[in-house]
N, C-alpha and C positions, 0 to 999 in steps of 0.2 A: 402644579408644584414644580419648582426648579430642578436641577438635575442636579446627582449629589458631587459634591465637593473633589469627592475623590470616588473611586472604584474598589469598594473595599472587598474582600476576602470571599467573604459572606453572599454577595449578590453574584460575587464571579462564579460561584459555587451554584447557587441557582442557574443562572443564567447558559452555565456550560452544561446542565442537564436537561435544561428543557433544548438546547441547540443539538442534543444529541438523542433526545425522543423523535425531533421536529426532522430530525435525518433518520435516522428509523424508517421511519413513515413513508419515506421516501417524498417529503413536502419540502417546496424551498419556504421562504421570508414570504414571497407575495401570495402563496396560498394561506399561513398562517395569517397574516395583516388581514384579508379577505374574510377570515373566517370572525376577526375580531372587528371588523370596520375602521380598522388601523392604516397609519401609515406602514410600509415597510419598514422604513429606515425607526421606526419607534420598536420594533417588533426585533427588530437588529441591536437596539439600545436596552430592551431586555435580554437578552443572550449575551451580552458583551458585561453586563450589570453599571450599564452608562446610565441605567434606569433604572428604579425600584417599581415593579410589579405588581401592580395592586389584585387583591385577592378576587374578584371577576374575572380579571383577566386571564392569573393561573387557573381558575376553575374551569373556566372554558378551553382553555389549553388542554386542559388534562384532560378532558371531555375527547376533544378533539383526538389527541393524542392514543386515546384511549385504555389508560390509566384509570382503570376500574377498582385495582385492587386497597379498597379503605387505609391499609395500612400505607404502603407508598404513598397515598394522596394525602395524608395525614401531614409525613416527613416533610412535603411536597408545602403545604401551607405554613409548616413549624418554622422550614429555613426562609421562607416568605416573610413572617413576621419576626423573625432575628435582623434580617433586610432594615426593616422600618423602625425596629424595637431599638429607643434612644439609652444609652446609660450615663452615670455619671461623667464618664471622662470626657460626655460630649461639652462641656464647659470648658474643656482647654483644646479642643479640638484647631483652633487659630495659631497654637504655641507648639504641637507636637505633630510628626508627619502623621500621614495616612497607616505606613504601616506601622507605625507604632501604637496607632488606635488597631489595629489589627491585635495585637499583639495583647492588649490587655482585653480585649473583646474574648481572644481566645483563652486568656486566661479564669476570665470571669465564665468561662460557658465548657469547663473541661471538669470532667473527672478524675482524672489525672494529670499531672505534670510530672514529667523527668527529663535529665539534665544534668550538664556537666560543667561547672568554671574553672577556670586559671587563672584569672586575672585579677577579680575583684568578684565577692562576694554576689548572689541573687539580690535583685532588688525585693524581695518580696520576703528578706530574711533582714534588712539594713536597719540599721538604725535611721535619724533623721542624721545625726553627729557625720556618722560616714558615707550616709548618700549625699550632703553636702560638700562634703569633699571631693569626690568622685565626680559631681554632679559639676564643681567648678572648674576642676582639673580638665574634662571634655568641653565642655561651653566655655570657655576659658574668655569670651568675646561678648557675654551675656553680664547686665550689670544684678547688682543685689534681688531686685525686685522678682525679678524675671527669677533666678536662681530659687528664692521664694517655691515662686507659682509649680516650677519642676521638682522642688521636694514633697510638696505636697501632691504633688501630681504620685509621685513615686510612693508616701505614704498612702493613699487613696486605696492605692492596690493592695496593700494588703489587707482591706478588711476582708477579702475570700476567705481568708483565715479563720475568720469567727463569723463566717456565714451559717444557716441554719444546716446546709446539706455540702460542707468546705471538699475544694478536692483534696485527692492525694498526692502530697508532693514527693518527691524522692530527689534527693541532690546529688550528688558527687562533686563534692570542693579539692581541688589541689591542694599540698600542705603548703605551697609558694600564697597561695589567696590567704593563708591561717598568716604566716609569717610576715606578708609585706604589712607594714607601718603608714597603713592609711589613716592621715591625720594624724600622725605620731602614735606612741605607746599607747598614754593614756586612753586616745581615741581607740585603738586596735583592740586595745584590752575590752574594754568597755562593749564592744560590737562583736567580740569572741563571746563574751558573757551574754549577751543577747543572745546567738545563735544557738550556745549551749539549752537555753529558754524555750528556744523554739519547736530545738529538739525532741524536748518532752511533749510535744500536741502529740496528740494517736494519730494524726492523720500525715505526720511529717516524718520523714527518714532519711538523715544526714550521715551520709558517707566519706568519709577521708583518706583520697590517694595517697598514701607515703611518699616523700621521696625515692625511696628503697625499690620504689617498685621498678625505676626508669625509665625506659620509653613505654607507650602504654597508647592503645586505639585510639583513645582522644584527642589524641597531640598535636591535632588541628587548628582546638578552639573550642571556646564556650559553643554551645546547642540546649535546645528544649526539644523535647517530643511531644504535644499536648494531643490529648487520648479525651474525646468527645462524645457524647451520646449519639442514640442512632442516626442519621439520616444527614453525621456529616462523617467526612474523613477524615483519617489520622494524618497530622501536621509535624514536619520536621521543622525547624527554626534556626537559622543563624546568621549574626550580622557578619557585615563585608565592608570594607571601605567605601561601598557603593552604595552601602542600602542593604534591608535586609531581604533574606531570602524564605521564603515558604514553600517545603515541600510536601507535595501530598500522598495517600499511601496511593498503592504500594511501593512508591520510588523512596515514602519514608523509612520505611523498615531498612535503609542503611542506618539512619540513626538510633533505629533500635537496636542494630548488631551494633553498633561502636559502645553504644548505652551500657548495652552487657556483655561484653567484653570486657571495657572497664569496669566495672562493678564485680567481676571476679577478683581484681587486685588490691578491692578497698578494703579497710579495718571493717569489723562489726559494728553495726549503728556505736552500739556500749562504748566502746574503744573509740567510737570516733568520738566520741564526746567525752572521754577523759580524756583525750587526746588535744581537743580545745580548750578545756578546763586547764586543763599545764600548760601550753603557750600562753593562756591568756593570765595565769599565776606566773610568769614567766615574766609577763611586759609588766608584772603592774609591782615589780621587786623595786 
């Protein structure tokens, strides 16, 4: 089989454990390779996650390695077959980078999500109305079609929403993301009245900075924190004019203190949605 496209998240995540059992051990590449009738340089392309691992290969690792205990070895196969395991988004996989398949990978495989905007709303709260707009305003060099394939790429995502086992979301919106006039009134109003909608899932909690409050932890920039079942780590998330960025715990737990920090300063979920309910009676006067 070919080598994957990119080096996503997921295999780096494997790959950096098993390179750090295989030091452990005090074994370099060519004792591992030897043990597998491997090349070296293949044994180096699973640790790097240039490679997906096939499950022989981790079992004898772990063998090796000496990773008896069922539970570890369990994690050990889970993150093996998250590695291999295709989802929807892999269909646009041509149109969108790597880490942005990062990104909804991790959203689809999280227990939790939280998070802070300023600028424009969560895509996983948008309508189609205002992620087109958004979505043209950025790609602004992308013709109709193409624009197309990204909204739908962007509605895609929210089915976690009405998944059997959905996560928990928790937001924190600036009132400047409530007030800018994406798409005009109409539109603004229209995707305040959504959000309001959204509000009421049990699994969603939508929080509203004030202005009043003024300078405030966040005031960096939009972030996610997404919070993962066992046998991965906690991820911090934020874009850069470069690309985005992925931090893993415990260097995340900055963006958990920034998280709660701000979220001392916000309305009550209640308030924050009468709070959107009157802006968005506000634009539609």
């Amino acid at each position: 089989m070919a080598a994957a496209k990119w080096v996503t998240l997921r295999s780096q995540w494997l790959g950096q454990q098993l390179r750090e059992l295989r030091e452990a051990n005090g074994l370099i590449l060519k004792d591992a390779a030897e043990y597998l009738q491997r090349d070296p340089a293949t044994v180096s392309r699973f640790e790097t996650g240039g490679y997906p691992i096939r499950r022989p290969d981790l079992l004898a690792l772990l063998d090796l390695y000496g990773v008896a205990d069922p539970r570890r070895r369990e994690e050990f196969i889970r993150l093996s077959q998250e590695v291999w395991k295709k989802g929807w988004w892999d269909g646009y996989a041509g149109e969108v980078t790597g880490s942005l398949v990062d990104f909804v990978w991790l959203e689809s495989r999280s227990r939790e999500i939280r998070g802070f905007d300023g600028m424009t709303l969560p895509g996983l709260f948008q309508t189609p109305r205002y992620a087109r707009v958004v979505i043209s305003t950025v790609g602004d060099d992308a013709d109709e079609a193409q624009i197309d394939r990204w909204v739908r790429f962007r509605m895609g995502r929210q089915k976690i929403l009405d998944g059997d086992n959905p996560p928990r979301v928790m937001s924190i919106i600036d009132e400047a993301v409530l007030r800018r006039e994406v798409g005009g009134r109409e539109c603004q109003a229209e995707q305040l009245c959504h959000l309001a909608d959204q509000a009421a899932r049990p699994n969603v909690e939508i929080r509203v900075l004030p202005f009043s409050v003024g300078v405030h932890a966040s005031a960096a920039g939009a972030f996610r924190i997404f919070t993962l079942g066992d046998g991965f780590p906690g991820v911090g998330y934020v874009e850069t004019p470069k690309g985005a960025i992925y931090v893993e715990s415990p260097d995340s737990e900055s963006f958990v203190k920034m998280y709660e920090e701000t979220l001392k300063l916000t309305l009550s979920p209640e308030k924050s949605v009468e709070f959107i309910i009157a802006i968005a009676e506000e634009l539609s006067r």
